[in-house]
C-alpha positions as CSV (number, residue, x, y, z in Angstrom):
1,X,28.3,81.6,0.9
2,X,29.1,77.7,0.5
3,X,32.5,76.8,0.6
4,X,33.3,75.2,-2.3
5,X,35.5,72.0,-1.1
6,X,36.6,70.7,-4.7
7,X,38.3,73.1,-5.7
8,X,39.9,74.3,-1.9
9,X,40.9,70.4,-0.8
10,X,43.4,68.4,-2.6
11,X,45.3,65.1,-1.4
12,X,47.9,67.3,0.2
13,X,45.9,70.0,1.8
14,X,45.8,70.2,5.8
15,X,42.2,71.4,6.5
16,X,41.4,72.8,9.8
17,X,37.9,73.0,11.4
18,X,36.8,75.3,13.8
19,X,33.8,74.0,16.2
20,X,32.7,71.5,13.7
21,X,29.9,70.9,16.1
22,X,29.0,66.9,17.4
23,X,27.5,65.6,13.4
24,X,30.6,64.8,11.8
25,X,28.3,62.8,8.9
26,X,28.1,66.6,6.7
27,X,31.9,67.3,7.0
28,X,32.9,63.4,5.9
29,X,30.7,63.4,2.7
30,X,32.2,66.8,2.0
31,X,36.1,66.2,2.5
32,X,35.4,62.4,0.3
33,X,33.3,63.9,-2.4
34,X,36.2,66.9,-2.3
35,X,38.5,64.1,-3.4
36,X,40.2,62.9,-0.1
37,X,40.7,59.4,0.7
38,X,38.3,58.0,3.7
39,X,42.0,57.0,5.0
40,X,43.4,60.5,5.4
41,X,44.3,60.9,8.9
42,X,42.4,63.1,11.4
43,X,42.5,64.3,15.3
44,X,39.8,66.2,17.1
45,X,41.6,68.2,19.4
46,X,39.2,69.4,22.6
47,X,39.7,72.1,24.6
48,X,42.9,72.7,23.0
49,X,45.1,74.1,25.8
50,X,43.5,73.9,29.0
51,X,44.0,71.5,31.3
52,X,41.3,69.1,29.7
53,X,42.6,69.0,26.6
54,X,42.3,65.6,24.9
55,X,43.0,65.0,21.1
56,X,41.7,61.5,19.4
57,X,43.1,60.3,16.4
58,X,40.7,58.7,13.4
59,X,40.6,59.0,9.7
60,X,38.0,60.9,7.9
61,X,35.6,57.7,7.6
62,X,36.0,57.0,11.2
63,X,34.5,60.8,11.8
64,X,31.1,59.2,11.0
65,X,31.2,57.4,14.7
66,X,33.3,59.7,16.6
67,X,31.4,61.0,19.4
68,X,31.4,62.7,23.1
69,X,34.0,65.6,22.2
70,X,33.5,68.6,24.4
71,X,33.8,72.2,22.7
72,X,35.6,74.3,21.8
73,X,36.8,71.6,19.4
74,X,39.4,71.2,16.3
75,X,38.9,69.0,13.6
76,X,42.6,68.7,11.6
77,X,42.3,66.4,8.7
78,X,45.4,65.9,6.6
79,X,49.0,64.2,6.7
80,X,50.0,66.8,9.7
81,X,46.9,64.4,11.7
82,X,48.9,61.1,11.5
83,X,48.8,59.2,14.9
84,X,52.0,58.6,14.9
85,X,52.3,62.4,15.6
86,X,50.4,61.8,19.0
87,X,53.3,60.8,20.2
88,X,55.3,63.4,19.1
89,X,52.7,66.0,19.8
90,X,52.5,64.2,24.2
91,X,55.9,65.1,24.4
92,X,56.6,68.1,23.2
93,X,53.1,69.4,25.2
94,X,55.0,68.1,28.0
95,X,57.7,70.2,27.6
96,X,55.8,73.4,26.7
97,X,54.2,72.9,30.3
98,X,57.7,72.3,31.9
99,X,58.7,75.4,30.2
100,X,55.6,77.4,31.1
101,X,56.5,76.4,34.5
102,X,60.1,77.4,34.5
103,X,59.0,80.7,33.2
104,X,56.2,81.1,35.6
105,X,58.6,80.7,38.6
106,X,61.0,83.0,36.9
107,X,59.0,86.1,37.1
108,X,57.8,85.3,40.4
């Protein structure tokens, strides 16, 4: 079954994709023809955490030449995606390792 992105997606809607695979082309003509702005923020996150995690930040049109993203992958499309939030997001992953740490050395 097709998902029917009209009526799921609006302006405010944070849409997550699971392994969206390495052509992006299908999911940008979806999420504009859904009604989304080629502007809408986005961030691929990679091998969300490991240790090689990396994230880049683009907007929906920029998809279209994104490329070199290593699976398991996470496409997040919507304000939530702004790269402003990369910043945010580098600091508090730095503190969720500091606190992993803690915790590992406290139950050793």
């Amino acid at each position: 079954m097709a998902l029917d992105w009209t009526s799921a997606i609006t302006p405010g809607t944070t849409v997550v994709v699971y392994m969206p695979g390495a052509a992006y082309a299908g999911l940008v003509d979806a999420l504009i023809q859904s009604g989304l702005d080629p502007q809408t923020p986005c961030v691929v996150v990679s091998c969300a955490a490991r240790k090689s995690q990396r994230m880049r930040w683009t907007d929906i049109a920029g998809l279209r030449t994104l490329g070199g993203i290593a699976a398991p992958a996470l496409l997040i499309v919507g304000r939530v995606a702004r790269s402003d939030a990369e910043t945010i997001t580098a600091d508090l992953w730095k503190q969720l390792q500091a606190t992993a740490v803690q915790d590992e050395q406290h139950i050793t």
